[in-house]
Structure formats: C-alpha cells, structure tokens
C-alpha positions in Angstrom: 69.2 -1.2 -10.9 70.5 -4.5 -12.0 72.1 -7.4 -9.5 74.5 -9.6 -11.5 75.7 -11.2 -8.5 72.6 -12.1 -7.0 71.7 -13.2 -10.2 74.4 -15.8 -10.7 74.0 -16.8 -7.3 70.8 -17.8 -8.0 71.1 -19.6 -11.2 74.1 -21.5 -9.3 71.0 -22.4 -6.5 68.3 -23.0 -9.4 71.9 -25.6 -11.1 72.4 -27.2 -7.4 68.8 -27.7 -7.4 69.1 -30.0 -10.7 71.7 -32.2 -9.4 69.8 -32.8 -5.9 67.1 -33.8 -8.0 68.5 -35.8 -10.7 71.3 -37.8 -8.2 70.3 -37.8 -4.8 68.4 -40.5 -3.1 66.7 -38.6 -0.8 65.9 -35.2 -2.5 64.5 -37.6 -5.9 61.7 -39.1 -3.7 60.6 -35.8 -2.0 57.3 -34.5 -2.7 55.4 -31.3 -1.8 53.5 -33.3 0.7 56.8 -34.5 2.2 58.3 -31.2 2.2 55.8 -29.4 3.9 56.6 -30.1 7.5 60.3 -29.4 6.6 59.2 -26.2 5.3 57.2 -25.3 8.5 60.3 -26.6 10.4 63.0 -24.1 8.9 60.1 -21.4 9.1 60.4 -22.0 12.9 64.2 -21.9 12.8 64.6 -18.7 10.9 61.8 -16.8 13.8 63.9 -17.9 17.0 67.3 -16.7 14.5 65.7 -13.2 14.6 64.3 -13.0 18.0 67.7 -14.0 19.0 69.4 -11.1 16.5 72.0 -13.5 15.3 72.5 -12.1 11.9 74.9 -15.4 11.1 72.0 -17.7 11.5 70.0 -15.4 10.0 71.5 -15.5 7.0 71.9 -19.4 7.0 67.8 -19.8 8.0 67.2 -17.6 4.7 69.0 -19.9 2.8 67.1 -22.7 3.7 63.8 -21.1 3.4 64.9 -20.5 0.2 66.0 -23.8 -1.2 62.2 -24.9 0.2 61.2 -22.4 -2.1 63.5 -23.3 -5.1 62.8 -27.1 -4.7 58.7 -26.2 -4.7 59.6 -24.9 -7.8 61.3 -27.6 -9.4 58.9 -30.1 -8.6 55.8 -27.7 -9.9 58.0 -28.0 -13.4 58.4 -31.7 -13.0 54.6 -31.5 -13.2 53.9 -29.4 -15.7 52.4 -26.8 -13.2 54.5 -23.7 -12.8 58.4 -23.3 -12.5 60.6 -20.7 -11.0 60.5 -18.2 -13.6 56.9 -17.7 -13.6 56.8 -17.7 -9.6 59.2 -15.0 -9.7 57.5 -12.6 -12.6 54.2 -13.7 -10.8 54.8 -12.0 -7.1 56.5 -9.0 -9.7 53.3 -8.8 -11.2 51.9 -9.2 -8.0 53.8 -6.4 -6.4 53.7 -4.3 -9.1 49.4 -4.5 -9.3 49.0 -3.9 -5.8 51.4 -0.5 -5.1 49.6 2.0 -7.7 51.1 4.6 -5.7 54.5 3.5 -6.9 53.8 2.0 -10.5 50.5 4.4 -11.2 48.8 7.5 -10.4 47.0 6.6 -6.9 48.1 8.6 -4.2 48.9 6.6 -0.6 51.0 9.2 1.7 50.8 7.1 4.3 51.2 3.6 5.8 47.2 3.2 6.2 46.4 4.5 3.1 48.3 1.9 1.4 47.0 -1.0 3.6 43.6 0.2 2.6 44.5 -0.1 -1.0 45.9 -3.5 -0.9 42.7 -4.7 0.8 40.3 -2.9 -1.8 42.5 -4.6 -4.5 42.3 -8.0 -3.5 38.4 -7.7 -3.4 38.5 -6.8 -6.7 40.4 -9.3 -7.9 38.1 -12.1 -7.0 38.4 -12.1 -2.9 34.8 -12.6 -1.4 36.4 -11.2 2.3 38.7 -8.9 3.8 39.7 -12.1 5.9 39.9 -14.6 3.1 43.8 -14.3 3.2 43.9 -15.2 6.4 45.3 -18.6 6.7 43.3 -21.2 9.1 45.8 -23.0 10.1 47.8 -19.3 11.7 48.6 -20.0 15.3 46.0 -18.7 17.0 47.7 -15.4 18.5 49.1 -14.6 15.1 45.7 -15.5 13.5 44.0 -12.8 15.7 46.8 -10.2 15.1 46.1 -10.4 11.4 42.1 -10.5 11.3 42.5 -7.0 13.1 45.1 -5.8 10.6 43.1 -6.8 7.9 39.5 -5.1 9.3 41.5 -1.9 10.0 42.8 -1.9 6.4 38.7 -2.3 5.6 38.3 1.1 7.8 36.6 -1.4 10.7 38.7 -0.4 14.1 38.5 1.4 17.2 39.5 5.5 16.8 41.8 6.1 19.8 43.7 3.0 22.0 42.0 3.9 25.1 38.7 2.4 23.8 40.6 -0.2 23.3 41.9 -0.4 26.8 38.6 -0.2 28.7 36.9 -3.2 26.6 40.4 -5.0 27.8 39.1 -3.8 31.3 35.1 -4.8 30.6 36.4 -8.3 29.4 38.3 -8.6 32.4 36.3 -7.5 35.1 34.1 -10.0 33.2 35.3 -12.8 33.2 37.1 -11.9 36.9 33.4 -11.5 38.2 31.6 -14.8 36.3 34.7 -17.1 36.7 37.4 -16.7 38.7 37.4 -18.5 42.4 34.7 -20.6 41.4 34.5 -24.5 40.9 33.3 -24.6 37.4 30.9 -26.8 36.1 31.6 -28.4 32.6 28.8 -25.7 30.6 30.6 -22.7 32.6 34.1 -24.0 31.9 33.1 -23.7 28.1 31.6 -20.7 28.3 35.2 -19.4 30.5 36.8 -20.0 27.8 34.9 -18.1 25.2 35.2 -15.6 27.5 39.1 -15.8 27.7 38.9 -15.4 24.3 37.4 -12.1 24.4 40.1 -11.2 26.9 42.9 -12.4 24.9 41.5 -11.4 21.8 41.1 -7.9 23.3 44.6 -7.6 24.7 45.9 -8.8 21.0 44.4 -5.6 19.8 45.4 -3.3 22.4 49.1 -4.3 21.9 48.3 -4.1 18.0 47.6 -0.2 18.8 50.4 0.3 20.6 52.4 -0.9 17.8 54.0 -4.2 20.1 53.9 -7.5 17.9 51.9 -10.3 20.9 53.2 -13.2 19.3 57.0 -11.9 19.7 56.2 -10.6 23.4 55.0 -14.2 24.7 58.0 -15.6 23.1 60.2 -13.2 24.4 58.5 -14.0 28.3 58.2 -18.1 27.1 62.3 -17.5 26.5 62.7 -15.7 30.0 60.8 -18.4 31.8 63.0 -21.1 30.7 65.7 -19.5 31.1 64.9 -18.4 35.3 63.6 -22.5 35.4 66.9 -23.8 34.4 68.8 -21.8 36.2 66.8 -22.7 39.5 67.1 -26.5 38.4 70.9 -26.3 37.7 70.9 -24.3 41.4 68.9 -27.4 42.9 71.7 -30.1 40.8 74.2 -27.8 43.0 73.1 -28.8 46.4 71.8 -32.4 45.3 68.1 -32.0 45.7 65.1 -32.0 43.6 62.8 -29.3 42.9 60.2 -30.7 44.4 62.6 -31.9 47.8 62.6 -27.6 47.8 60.3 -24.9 49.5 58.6 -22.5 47.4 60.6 -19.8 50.1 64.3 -21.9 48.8 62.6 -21.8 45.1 62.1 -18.1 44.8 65.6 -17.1 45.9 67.0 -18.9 43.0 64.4 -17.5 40.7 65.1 -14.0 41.9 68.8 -14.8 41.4 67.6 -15.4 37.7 65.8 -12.5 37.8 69.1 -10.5 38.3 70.6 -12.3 35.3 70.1 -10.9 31.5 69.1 -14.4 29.7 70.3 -12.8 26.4 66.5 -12.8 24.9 
C-alpha cells in the first residue's frame, strides 16, 4: 500500500517548513527550548478537541502537533543531529522491532500477550525497568495509570477486579477511620495525604480494570462542574445578586436546574 497523496502533502509541509525557517522573524529565532511549552500547549488543545468529539478541530489540533513535530525536525538538521527522514524510518524501525507477531514468527493472540512482548523488548534493548518509560513529569493521574499498565505488561497485577475493589474499600475505611472528622496536626496531615494516595492510587487501578480511562472521567466531571457553576452564576446575573448575596437552599435550585441540562461533554 502506497500513499501518494499523503506523501506530497507532506513534502509540501516539510517545503513550508523551509520558508518559515529561512524568512520569518519569529519562526528563525525559535529553539527547542522555546518550543516546548508551545508543544505542550497544542498537546492540551488537541485532548479537549477529542473529549469534545469535534472531528473539525480535531483534524486542525493534528496539524499543529504535527508542524511541532516537523519544526523539531528541522532544527535537529540545523544541528547536525537528526532530520525528518531518519525520525520517520526510526519509529518504522521502531515499530517494526517491537510487533514480531506481525514482522516475525512470535505468536501474540491477544492484546496482553502483545503488551508483554513490548515490555520484554524494551528490557532487552538496554531499559534497566519496566517503569523507565514512564515520563516524570506525567500528570500525576496519568502517571499512575501507566506505572499499572506497564507492571501488568511485567505479569505484576491483581487476578480478578474485585480484589481490586476491596483494597479500594481497606484504603478507604482507612483513611475514613485515621483522618476524617479530625483536626489534624501537621505530621498527620502528611501522613493523610500518603494515605490519599493509596486511595487514589487504588481507585486509578480499579477503573484501569474496568477498562474506564481516570484522567478522561475527572475531565469529563471537571467539564460538568463548570458548566452547572456558570449556569447558577448567569442565574444569579438574572436576578442581580451575587453568589454569595444567595442561600445554599436558592443555590441548589439553580444547580439542579443545570443538572437537567446536557452540557454537551
């Protein structure tokens, strides 16, 4: 299977690219260091694009997670480093090394099998841990998600989720017990949150084994409680008070009016 089009369309990126470069102001002085935060930036953009399902912007947040890419590029052949053509054969290679099951004679019938493969490969390409590919500076709920992928695909997991539900219920009635309803000194408000983190930690893999992403699902409720709050402060606007001239009682019958609303997340 060939892809002319694709092809063109990317040599026409690659050819944009070298004007940018060459004739613009701005895109001359950019650096990878001066890039990054862009980078992050549009990264950001293209997640709410998909939790919204708004295939236009979509499309448009791929593109400019794509010239990031392209413009790494260029400046990597500026120096001497790497360009585009050896990124792209490199993740080929890549790919190509780590799916035997495809390009050799290992057999991986299912999705687990060929998680535990890719794990075993990277150790024996040089990688000390299971966890080495997982970056520190991962949000911290996306950081946990992955170290529990990654020590599955090492065979290191729970057999059936409902052992992972009661250690969600031992972490809880845990911390519920030592913590909750209690003026906390400074020592026991550090060690409530370690604890916290057990809890969190523990829900994170419970949602893991019920196949429900926790990073999308916060959003998702982050999305629905802005939504409900600015519709209870437009509702306040409306009869010229503040939220905090209101009851909690006038409060929640705007909030239940949200509630009643789809906010389209």
């Amino acid at each position: 299977m060939r892809y002319p089009a694709a092809a063109e369309a990317f040599d026409r990126l690659l050819c944009v690219m070298d004007d940018l470069r060459e004739k613009c102001p701005w895109d001359k002085k950019q650096t990878m260091d001066t890039l990054r935060h862009l980078t992050i930036e549009e990264t950001y953009e293209l997640s709410d694009a998909i939790l919204s399902k708004d295939m236009a912007e979509i499309r448009k947040e791929i593109g400019d997670v794509m010239l990031h890419l392209v413009f790494y590029s260029k400046i990597g052949s500026e120096t001497g480093d790497f360009d585009v053509t050896s990124v792209l054969h490199g993740i080929c290679e890549k790919l190509i090394s780590r799916h035997p099951h495809i390009y050799g004679d290992l057999v991986a019938e299912t999705e687990e099998q060929v998680k535990a493969n890719w794990e075993a490969l990277k150790l024996k390409e040089g990688n000390k841990s299971v966890l080495g590919g997982v970056p520190n500076s991962l949000p911290a709920l996306v950081k946990a998600m992955r170290i529990q992928e990654k020590a599955r695909g090492a065979g290191f997991d729970w057999e059936e989720k409902e052992q992972v539900w009661e250690k969600v219920e031992e972490e809880l009635g845990e911390f519920k017990e030592t913590f909750v309803g209690k003026e906390l000194t400074v020592a026991q408000k550090e060690e409530a949150e370690g604890e916290l983190g057990d809890l969190i930690f523990s829900l994170v893999n419970f949602a893991r084994f019920i196949d429900i992403n926790p990073e999308t699902a916060v959003e998702r409720t982050n999305r629905k409680f802005m939504y409900r709050f600015q519709h209870l402060e437009k509702r306040a606007a409306e009869m010229g008070k503040n939220l905090s001239e209101m009851t909690l009682s006038e409060m929640d019958i705007y909030w239940n009016e949200a509630k009643k609303m789809p906010p389209g997340v």
